[in-house]
C-alpha positions as CSV (number, residue, x, y, z in Angstrom):
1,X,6.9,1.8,22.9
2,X,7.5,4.1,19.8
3,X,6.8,6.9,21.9
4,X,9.6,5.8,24.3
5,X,12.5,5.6,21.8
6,X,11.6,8.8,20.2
7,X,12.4,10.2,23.8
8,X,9.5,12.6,24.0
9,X,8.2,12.6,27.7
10,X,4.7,14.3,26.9
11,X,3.9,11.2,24.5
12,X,5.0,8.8,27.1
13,X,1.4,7.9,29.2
14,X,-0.7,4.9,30.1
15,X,-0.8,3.9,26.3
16,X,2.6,3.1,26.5
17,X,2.3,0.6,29.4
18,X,-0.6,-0.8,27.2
19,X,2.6,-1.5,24.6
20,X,4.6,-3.2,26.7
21,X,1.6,-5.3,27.6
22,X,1.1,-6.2,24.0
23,X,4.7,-7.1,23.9
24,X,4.5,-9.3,26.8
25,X,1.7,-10.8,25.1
26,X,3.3,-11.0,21.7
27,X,6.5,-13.3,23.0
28,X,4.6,-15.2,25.3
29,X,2.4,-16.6,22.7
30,X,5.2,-16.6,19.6
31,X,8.0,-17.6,21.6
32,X,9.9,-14.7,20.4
33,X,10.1,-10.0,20.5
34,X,8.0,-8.5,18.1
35,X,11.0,-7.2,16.2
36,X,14.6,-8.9,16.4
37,X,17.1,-6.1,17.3
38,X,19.7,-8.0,19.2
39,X,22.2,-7.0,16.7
40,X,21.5,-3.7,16.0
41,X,22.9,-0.7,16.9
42,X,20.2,1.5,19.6
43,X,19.7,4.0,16.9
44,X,18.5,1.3,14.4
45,X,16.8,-0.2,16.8
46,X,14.9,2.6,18.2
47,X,14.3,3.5,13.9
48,X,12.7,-0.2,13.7
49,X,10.6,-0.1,16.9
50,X,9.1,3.3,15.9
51,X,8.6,2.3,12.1
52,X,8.5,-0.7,11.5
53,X,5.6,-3.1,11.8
54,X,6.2,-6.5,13.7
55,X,5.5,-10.1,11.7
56,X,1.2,-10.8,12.4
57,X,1.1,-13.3,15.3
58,X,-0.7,-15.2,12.6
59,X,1.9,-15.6,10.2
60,X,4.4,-17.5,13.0
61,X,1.6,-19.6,14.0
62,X,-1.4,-19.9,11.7
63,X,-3.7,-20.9,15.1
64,X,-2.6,-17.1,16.6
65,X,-4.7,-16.0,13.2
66,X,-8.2,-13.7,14.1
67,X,-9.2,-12.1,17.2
68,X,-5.8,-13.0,19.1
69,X,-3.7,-11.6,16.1
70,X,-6.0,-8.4,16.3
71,X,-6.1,-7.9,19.7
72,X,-2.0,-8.5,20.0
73,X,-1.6,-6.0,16.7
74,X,-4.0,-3.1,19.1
75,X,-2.2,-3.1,21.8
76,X,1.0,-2.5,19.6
77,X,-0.3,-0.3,17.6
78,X,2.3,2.2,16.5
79,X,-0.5,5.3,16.4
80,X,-1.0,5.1,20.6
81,X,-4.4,7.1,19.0
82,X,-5.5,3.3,18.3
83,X,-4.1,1.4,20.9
84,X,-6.1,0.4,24.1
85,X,-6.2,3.4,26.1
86,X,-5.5,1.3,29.1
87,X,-4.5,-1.7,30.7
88,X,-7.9,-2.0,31.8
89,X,-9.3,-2.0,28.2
90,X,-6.9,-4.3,27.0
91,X,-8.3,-6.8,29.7
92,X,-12.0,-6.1,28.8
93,X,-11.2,-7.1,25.6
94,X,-9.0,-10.5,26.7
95,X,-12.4,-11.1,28.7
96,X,-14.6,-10.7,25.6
97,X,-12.4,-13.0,23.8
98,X,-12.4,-15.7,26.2
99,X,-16.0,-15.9,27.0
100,X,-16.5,-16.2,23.1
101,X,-17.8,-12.9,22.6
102,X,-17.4,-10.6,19.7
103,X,-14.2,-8.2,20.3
104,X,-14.6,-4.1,20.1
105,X,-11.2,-4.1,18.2
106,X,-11.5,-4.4,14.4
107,X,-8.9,-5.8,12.1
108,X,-7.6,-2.8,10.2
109,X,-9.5,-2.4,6.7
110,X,-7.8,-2.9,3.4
111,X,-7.8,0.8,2.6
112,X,-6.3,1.9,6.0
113,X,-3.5,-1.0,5.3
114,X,-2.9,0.6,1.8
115,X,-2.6,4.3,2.7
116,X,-0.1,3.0,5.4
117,X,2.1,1.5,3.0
118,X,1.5,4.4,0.6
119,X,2.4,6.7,3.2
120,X,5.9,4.8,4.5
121,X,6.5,4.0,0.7
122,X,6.0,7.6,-0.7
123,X,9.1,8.1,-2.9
124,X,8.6,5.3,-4.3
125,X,4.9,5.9,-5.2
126,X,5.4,9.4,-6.4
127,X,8.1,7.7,-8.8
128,X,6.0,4.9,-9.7
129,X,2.5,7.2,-10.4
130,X,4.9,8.9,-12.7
131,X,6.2,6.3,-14.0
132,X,2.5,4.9,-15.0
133,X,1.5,8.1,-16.2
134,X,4.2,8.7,-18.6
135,X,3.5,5.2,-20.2
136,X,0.0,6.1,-20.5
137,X,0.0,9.0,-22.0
138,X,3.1,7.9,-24.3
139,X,0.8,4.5,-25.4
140,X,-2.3,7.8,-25.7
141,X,-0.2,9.2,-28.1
142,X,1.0,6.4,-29.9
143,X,-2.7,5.3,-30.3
144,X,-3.5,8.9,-31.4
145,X,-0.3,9.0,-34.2
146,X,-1.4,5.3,-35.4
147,X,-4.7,6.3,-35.9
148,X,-3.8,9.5,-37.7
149,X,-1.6,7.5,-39.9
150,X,-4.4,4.9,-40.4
151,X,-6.2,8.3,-42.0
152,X,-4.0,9.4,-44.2
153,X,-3.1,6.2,-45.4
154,X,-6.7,6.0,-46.2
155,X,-6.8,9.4,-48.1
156,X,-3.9,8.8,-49.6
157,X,-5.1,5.6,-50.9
158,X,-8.3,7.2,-52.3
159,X,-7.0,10.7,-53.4
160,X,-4.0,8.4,-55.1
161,X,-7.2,6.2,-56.9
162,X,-8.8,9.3,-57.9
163,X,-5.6,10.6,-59.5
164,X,-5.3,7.7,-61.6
165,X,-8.7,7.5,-62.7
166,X,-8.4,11.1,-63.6
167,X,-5.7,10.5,-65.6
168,X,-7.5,7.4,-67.0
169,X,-10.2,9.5,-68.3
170,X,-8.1,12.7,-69.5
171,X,-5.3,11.0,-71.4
172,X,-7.5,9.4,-74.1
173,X,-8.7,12.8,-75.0
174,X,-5.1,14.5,-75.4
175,X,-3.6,11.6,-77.6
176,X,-7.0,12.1,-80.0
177,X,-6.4,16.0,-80.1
């Protein structure tokens, strides 16, 4: 479990055997370890178990997709907050699934997916908000300039017009002085 590899003993508890449960679950119905670390070094291994979320069951096998995925996904949880607190729970909810009733775990919400990604992504959002608002408020004030220019094109235009018809209307009267 994440808790394992960060080697903290007061995180290790029950939680952590409801883990290896979903791992156990995980590979017995993809064929295969949540996350393939044979060739990595421990440290990069222990960096991908505790970070790193594992492929969807649903997305190896589209007939793993729903309540299996979900319930697989809980009990591997990297937050042990949102895990199964126990083996016993885990169960309960294998049960419910089986006898076609509705599961207590929930597939995670669009907005709790996003702020995860926001959160593991955070350099690169901070740089790309910038990013965003720096165009925006150049194309603001390019809108702004354009528009300004627009104006005194416009006044230009006229004040040039009223020049000429000034001089229209005074230069007859100095060539018959």
């Amino acid at each position: 479990s994440p808790e394992q590899v960060s080697g903290d003993p007061e995180e290790v508890d029950t939680r952590s055997d409801v883990y290896a449960l979903g791992v156990i679950t995980y590979q017995l119905l993809s064929g295969r370890l949540p996350h393939q670390i044979d060739s990595t070094s421990i440290p990069e291994a222990a960096r991908i178990i505790r970070e790193q979320e594992p492929p969807l069951l649903g997305t190896l096998n589209r007939g793993l997709r729903g309540d299996v995925e979900t319930i697989a996904a809980r009990a591997m949880d990297k937050d042990r907050q949102r895990r199964y607190q126990s083996a016993q729970a885990l169960a309960s909810e294998i049960r419910r699934f089986l006898a076609g009733e509705p599961i207590e775990a929930k597939r995670d919400s669009a907005v709790y997916l996003l702020r995860k990604v926001l959160r593991r992504h955070r350099g690169l959002v901070i740089l790309s908000a910038a990013f965003f608002t720096t165009v925006t408020v150049l194309a603001i004030a390019l809108a702004v300039l354009y528009s300004r220019q627009s104006h005194l094109r416009g006044v230009l235009r006229s004040d040039t017009s009223r020049c000429a018809s000034w001089r229209r209307s005074t230069t007859p009267s100095l060539s018959s002085s």
